[in-house]
C-alpha positions in Angstrom: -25.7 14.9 -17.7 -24.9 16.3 -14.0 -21.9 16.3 -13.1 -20.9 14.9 -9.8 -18.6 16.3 -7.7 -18.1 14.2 -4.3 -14.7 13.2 -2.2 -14.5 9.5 -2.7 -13.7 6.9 0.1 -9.8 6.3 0.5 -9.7 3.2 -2.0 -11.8 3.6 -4.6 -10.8 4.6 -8.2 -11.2 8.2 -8.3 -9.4 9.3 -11.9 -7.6 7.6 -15.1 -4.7 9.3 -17.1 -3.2 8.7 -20.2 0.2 9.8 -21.1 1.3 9.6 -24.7 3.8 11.1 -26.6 1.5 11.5 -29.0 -1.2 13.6 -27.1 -2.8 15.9 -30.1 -3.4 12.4 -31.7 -4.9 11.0 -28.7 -7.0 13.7 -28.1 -8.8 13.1 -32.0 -8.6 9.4 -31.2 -10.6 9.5 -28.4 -12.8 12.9 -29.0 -14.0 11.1 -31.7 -15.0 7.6 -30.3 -15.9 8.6 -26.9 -17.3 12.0 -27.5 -15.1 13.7 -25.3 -13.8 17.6 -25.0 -11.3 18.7 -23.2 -10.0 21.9 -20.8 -6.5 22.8 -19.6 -5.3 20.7 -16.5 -2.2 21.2 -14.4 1.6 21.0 -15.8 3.8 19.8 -13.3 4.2 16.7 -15.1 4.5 18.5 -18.5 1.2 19.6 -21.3 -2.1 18.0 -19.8 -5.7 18.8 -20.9 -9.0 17.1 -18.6 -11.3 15.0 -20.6 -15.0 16.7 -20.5 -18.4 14.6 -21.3 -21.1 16.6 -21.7 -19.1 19.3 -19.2 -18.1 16.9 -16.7 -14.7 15.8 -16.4 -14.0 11.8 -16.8 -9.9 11.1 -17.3 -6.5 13.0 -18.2 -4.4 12.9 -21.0 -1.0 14.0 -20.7 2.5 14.2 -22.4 5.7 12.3 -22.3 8.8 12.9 -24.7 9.0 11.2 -27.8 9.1 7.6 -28.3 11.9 5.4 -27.3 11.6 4.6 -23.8 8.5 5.5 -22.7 4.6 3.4 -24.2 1.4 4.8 -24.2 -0.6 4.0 -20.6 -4.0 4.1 -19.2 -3.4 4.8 -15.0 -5.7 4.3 -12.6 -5.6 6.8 -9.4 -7.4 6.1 -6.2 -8.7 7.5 -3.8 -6.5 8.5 -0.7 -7.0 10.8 2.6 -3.1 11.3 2.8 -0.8 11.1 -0.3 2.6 11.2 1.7 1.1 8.0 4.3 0.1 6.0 1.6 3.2 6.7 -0.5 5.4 5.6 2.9 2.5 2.5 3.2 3.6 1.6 -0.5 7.4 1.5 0.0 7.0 -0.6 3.3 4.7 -3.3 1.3 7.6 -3.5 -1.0 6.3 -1.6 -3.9 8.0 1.4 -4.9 7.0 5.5 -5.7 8.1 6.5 -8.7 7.1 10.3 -8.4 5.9 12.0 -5.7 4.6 12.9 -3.7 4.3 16.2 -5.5 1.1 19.4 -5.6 -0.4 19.5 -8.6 -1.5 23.3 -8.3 -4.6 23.6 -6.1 -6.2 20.1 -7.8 -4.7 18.1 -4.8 -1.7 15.9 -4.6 -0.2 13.0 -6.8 2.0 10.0 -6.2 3.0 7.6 -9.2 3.7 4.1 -7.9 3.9 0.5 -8.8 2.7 -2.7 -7.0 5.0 -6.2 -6.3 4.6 -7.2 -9.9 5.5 -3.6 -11.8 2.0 -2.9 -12.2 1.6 1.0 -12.0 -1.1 2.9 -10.3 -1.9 6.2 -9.2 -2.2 8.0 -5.4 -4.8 11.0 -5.5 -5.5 13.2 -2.6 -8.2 15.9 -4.0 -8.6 19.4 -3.3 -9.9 21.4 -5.7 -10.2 18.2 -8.3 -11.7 15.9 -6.5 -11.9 13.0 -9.4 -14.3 11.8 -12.0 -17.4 13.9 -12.4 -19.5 10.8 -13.9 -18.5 7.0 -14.1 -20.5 4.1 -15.4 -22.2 6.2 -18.4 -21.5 6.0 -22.2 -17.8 7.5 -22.6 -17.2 7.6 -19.1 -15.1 5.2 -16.9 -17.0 2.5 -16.1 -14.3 0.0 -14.4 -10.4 -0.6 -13.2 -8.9 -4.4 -13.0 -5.4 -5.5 -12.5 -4.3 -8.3 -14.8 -1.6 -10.0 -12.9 -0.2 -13.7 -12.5 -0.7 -13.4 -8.6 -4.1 -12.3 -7.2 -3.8 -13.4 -3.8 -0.1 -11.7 -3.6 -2.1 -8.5 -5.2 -4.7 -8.8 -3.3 -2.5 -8.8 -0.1 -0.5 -5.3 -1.2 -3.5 -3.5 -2.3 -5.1 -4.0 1.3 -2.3 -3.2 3.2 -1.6 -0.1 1.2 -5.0 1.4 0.3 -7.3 -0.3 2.6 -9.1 -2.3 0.2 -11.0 -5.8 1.6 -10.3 -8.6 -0.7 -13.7 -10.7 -1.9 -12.1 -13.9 -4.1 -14.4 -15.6 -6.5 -14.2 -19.5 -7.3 -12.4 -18.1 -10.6 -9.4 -17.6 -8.6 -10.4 -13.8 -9.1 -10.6 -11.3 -6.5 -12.7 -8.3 -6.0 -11.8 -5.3 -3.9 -14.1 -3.4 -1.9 -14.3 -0.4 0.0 -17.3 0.2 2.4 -18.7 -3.1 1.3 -18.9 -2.8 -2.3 -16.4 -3.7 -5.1 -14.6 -0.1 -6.7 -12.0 -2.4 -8.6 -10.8 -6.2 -9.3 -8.1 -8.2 -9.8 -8.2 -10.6 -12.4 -5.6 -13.5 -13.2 -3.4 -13.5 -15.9 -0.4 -15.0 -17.5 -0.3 -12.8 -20.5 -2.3 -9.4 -20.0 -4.4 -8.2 -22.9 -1.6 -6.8 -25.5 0.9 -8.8 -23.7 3.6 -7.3 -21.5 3.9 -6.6 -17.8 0.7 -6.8 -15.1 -0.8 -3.6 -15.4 -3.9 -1.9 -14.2 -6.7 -2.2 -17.5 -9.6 0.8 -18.0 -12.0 0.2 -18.6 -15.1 2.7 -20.5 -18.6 2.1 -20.9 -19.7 2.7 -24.6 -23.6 2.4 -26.0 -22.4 -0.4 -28.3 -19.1 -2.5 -28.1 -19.5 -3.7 -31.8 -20.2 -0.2 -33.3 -17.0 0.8 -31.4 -14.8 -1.8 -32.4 -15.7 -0.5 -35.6 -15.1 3.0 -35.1 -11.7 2.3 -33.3 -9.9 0.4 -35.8 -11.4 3.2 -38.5 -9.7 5.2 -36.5 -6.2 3.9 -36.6 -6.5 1.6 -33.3 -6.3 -2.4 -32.9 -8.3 -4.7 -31.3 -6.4 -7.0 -28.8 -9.6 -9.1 -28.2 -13.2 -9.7 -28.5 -16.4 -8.0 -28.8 -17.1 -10.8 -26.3 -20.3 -10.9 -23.8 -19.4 -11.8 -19.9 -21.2 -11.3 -16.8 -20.8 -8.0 -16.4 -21.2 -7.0 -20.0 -20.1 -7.1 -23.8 -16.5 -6.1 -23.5 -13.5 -5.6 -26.0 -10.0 -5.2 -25.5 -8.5 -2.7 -28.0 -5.2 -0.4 -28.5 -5.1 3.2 -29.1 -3.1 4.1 -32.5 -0.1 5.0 -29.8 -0.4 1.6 -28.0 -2.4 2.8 -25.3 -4.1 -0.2 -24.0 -8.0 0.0 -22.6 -11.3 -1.7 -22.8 -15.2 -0.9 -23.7 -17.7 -2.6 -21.8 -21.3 -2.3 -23.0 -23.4 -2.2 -19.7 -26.4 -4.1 -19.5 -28.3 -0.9 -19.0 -26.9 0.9 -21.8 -27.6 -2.0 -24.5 
C-alpha cells in the first residue's frame, strides 16, 4: 500500500476522528477489526494518536473526559483553503463553531462546527497533515453521509458554506460534489442509524461485511442494522463498545 499524500479540493472529506472517553479501548476495538496502528498526533484538544494502515494514515482517535456528558462520535473533516472564512461562512448560514478556529501544531488548522440540524462536522485546513493517506481500500475510509430529516435544507448549508454542488436523486437523496464528482451525500432520515440527532455517518470499507459483523460484536460492539446489499455495496451499521456509531461497506471491488 502507497500512501497518498495530496491537498484535497476545498469540500471534499479529507479526515475522520473519533473522540471517546474510552480511547485505549478504542484503539483494541478497532486495531483489531480494521487492522490499524497508530502514531502520536497533536494535543491541543487533549491525548490523540493517528490511525496507520499499512503506514499510511486513515482517521484520528482522540480523548474526552469521562462519561456523562459527552458520547462516543465518528467526525467527518473537509477539506477547506481558509479555516477562519469558512468558520465566519458557517456562522452566517446559521450553523454555529463550536471550537476554533485553533493550530493544531504544524498539521494545519481545525474548526469544530455543526450544521442547521446539530449535525457536527469538521473544518480542516492542512499543512503538514494534509488528510487521509488512502480511502476506499479495506480498513480505510471509504465514504461520509449526513443522515438528516431535511436534505434540501442540508443541501442548501453545505453549498453555501463549503462549496459543495448539490446532485438530488429521485430518492429524495442528494449527492454533493466537488469538481464534478460526489466526495459525500446526504441521505434522508427520520431516525438516524442508532437513533438520536442528524449526524454525519463513516463510513469504512472492509473485505467482507458479514465476517466483520462477526468480528465486531466478538469484540464487544453492536450492530444497529444489516449486513444488507445496496447499490453501492454490502453495508452494515454497527456501534463501537463506547457507542461510537459507523458503517462497513463491502465494495464491489473488494468482494
Amino acid at each position: 500500500m502507497t500512501a497518498v499524500k495530496v491537498r484535497l479540493a476545498q469540500g471534499t472529506p479529507c479526515w475522520v476522528s473519533l473522540m471517546t472517553s474510552d480511547q485505549e479501548g478504542a484503539m483494541a476495538f478497532y486495531g483489531t477489526l480494521l487492522g490499524w496502528e497508530y502514531t502520536p498526533g497533536p494535543t491541543q484538544l487533549g491525548a490523540y494518536v493517528r490511525a496507520t494502515l499499512g503506514g499510511a494514515k486513515v482517521a484520528g482517535i482522540g480523548s474526552t473526559p469521562p462519561p456523562g456528558g459527552h458520547r462516543a462520535e465518528w467526525t467527518t473533516y473537509f477539506a477547506v483553503d481558509n479555516a477562519d472564512e469558512v468558520s465566519q461562512r458557517v456562522n452566517e448560514c446559521g450553523g454555529t463553531v463550536a471550537v476554533g478556529p485553533l493550530q493544531a501544531e504544524h498539521a494545519g488548522r481545525l474548526a469544530i462546527a455543526a450544521d442547521l440540524s446539530g449535525a457536527v462536522f469538521g473544518l480542516w485546513q492542512g499543512e503538514e497533515h494534509l488528510g487521509w493517506e488512502v480511502s476506499g481500500e479495506p480498513g480505510a475510509p471509504a465514504w461520509s453521509e449526513l443522515l438528516t430529516p431535511d436534505v434540501p435544507a442540508a443541501a442548501v448549508f453545505y453549498r453555501a458554506v463549503l462549496g459543495q454542488d448539490p446532485s438530488p436523486d429521485r430518492d429524495g437523496n442528494t449527492a454533493l460534489l466537488v469538481d464534478g464528482r460526489p466526495v459525500a451525500g446526504i441521505r434522508r432520515s427520520t431516525t438516524p442509524s442508532g437513533g438520536g440527532r442528524p449526524h454525519w455517518q463513516v463510513h469504512f470499507a472492509v473485505a467482507d461485511a458479514d465476517l466483520t459483523v462477526r468480528q465486531t460484536v466478538g469484540l464487544g460492539g453492536q450492530v444497529s442494522d444489516g449486513p444488507q446489499d445496496t447499490p453501492y455495496g454490502r453495508v452494515a451499521w454497527l456501534n463501537d463498545p463506547q457507542g461510537g456509531r459507523f458503517a462497513v461497506v463491502q465494495l464491489p471491488d473488494t468482494a
